[in-house]
N, C-alpha and C positions, 0 to 999 in steps of 0.2 A: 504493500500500500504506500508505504514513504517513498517507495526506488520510482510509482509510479507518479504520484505527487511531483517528484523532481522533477522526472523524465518530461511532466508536461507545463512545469515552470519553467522548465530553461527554454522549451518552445514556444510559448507566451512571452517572453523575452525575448528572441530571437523574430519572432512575429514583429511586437514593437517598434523593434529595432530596424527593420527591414520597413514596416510604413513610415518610421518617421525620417531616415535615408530618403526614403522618396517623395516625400515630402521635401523637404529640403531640397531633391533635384530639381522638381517641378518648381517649385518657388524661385530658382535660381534660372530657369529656362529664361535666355534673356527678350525682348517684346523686340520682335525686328521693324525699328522706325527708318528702316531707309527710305522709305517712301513720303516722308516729311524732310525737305531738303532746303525751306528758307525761312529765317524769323528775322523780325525787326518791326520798329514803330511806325506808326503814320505819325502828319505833324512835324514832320524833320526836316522838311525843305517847302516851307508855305509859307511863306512869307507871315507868319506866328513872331512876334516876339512877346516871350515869355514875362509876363507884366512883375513877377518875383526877384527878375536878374536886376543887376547893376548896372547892366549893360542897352543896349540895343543890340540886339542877335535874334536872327530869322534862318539860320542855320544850324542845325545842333547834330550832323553827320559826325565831328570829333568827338561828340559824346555817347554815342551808338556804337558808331564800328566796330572798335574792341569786340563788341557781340551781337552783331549783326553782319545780314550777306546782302539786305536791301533794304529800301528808303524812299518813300515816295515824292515825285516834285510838283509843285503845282503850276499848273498852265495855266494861262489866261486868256493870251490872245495870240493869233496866227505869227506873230511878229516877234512872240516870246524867245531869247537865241538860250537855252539853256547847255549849250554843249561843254560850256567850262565847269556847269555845275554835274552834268553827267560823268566829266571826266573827274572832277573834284573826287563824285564817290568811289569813280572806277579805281581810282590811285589808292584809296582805302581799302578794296578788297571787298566790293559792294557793287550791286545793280541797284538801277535806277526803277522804280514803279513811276510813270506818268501818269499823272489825274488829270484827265482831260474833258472834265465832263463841260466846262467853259468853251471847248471848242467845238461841241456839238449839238449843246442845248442853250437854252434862254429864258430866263422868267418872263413867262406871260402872265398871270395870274395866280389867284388862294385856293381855286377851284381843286384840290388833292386832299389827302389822306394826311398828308404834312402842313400844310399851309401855305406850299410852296408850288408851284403847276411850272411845270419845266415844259416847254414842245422844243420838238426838234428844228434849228435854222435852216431858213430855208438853202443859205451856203453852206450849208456844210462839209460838201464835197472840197469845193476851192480853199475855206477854214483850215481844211486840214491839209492839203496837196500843199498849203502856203506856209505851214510849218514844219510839214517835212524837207521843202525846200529850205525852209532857212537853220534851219537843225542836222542839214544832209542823213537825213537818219538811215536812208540806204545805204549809206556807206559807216554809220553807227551803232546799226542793229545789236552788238556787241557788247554794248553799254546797256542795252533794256534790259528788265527785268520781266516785266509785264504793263499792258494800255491798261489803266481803269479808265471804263465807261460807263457814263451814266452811275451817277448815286444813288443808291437806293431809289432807279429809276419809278417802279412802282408805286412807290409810296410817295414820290412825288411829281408822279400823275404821267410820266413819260409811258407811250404805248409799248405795247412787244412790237409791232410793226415798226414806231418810229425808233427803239433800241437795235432792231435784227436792221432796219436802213445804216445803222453808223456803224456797228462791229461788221455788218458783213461787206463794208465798202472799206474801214481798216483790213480785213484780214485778207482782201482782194489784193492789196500792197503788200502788207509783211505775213506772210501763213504761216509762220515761225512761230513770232514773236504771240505766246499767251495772253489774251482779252478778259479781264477780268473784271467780275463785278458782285457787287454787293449791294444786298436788299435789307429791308430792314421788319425784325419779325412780324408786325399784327398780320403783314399783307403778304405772308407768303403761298397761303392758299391760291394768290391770283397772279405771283410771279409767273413767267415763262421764259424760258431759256432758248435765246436764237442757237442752231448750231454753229457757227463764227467765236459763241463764246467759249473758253478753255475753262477757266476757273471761277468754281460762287461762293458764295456765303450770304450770312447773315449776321448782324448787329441785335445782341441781347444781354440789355449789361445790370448790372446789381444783383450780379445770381451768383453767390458764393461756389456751390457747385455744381457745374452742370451738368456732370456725370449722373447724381442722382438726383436732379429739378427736373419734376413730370413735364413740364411746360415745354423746358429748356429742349430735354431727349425727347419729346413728338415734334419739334420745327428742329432739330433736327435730322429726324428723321424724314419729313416732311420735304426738307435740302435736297435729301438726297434722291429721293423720286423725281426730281426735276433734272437729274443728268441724263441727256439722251442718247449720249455715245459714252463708248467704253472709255475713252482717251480725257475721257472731262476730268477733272479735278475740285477738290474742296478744301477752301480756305477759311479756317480757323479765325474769326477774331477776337482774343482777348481782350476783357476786361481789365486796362492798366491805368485806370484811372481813378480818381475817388473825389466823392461829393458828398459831405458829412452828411445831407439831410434826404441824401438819395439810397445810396450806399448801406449808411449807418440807421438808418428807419426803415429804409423798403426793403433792404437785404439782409436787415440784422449786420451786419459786416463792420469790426473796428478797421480801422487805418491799417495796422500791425498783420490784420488777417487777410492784408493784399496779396501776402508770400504762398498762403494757402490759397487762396483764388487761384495764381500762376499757376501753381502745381496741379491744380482740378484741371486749366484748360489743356494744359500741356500733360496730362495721363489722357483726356478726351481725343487730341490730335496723334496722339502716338497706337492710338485704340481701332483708327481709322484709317485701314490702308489706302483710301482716296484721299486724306489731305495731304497737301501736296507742302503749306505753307500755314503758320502761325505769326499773325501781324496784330502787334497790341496797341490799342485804342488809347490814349494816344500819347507822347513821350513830353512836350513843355505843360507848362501850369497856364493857368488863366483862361484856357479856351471850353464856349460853350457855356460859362459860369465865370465870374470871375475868385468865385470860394474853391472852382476846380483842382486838384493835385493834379498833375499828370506823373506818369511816371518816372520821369527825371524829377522829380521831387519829393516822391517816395521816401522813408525812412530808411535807411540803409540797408536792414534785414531784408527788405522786399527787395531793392535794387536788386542786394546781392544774389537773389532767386533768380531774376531778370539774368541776370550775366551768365550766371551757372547754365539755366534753361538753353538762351543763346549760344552760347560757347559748343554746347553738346548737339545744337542743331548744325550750326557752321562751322565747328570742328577749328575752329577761331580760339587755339591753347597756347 
């Protein structure tokens, strides 16, 4: 009775032993993010100056790159010559995102979703043939990153007709060069995605985590039914910004728990072999609010999530 007792403790041990080895293996099976290949802020070349500095500065590229691979610029007009500011980033180790949704739309009216009714110009062909002329971007392609067009067209009243006229007349020029765009959640039941466009998302912030915010994971999920070719992409945007009475009331979320937000979006972006990119909402202070944090103004423990997260996307050690 006791030789038998032993005989089936030492195998109750050995049992143990052998589940929690593999436990451990599995635990340690690493999550393959190579299909997440660029992070960096919006806000970094818009002509922003951050109302906290000392200064006057409407570029903050020296304060990104270190952990960043891209940067958005903004456009305005046909006329805009940005090629020293493309090359500015390219010398940093950084592509360029153009936002160019000024060269293809125009406030008409409040008649939208936002309060904002954008239509499409009726130049817009020439708008834009007259800034790839003075940008020579045929001969720059090299320096994009990706077109943003159209902002959160949808909800601020631009058609899928008058969106599918301006990506698929870009992508008639560069078929390279990835077309990207971002919508903003209430309306994405009514988004529609021209095929011209590569990469989407959507903008939904004060949500500590989105991994498990019901809301958050069905427009989510919701994103992703709208990809109609297999080659599409999905762009992550983090929450990197803070608004004490947005944030801290609507999200529950202290200042300090910005560290824990990054880590929620960035386990969400590595969970999804279609993102392609994680771009956070947005890097100076003052915009949109003037009580705004952005992420350049963070408390340092968060910064330092920001750097680490970056670094391990653009390999920037």
């Amino acid at each position: 009775m006791n030789i038998c007792i032993k005989y089936y403790s030492i195998l109750f041990i050995l049992f143990l032993t052998l589940l929690s080895c593999t436990k451990d293996s599995e635990a340690q099976i690493p999550v393959d993010t190579s299909h997440l290949k660029y992070f960096g802020f919006t806000l970094v070349d818009t002509y922003w100056d951050d109302p906290t500095d000392a200064i006057t500065k409407t570029n903050y590229i020296d304060e990104v790159a270190p952990f960043s691979n891209v940067a958005d610029i903004l456009v305005v007009n046909p006329t805009d010559n940005i090629i020293q500011r493309m090359n500015d980033m390219n010398q940093l180790d950084m592509q360029s995102i153009l936002h160019l949704n000024e060269i293809f739309f125009e406030i008409v009216g409040t008649n939208s979703q936002s309060g904002t009714d954008y239509d499409l110009r009726g130049d817009y062909q020439q708008r834009w043939d007259d800034f790839v002329a003075t940008n020579q971007l045929q001969t720059n392609q090299q320096l994009i990153n990706a077109f943003y067009i159209g902002e959160e067209p949808t909800w601020n009243g631009i058609s899928f007709n008058e969106l599918k006229l301006a990506t698929d007349y870009v992508k008639s020029k560069f078929p390279t060069i990835p077309i990207m765009v971002i919508e903003a959640y209430p309306i994405l039941n009514n988004f529609k995605v021209p095929s011209s466009v590569n990469w989407i998302g959507f903008d939904h912030y004060f949500v500590k985590d989105p991994n498990t915010n019901s809301d958050f994971q069905q427009e989510f999920a919701l994103l992703s039914t709208k990809l109609t070719d297999p080659d599409q992409k999905l762009v992550v945007i983090m929450d990197s910004h803070y608004i004490s009475w947005a944030h801290g009331t609507v999200g529950n979320i202290e200042i300090n728990e910005m560290k824990e937000v990054a880590q929620n979006y960035y386990n969400l972006a590595k969970s999804e072999p279609k993102v392609i990119a994680m771009l956070g909402y947005f890097w100076p202070n003052g915009f949109d609010f003037p009580e705004a944090i952005g992420a350049g103004g963070m408390p340092q423990i968060v910064q330092d999530e920001y750097i680490k997260i970056g670094k391990e996307i653009t390999d920037k050690n």
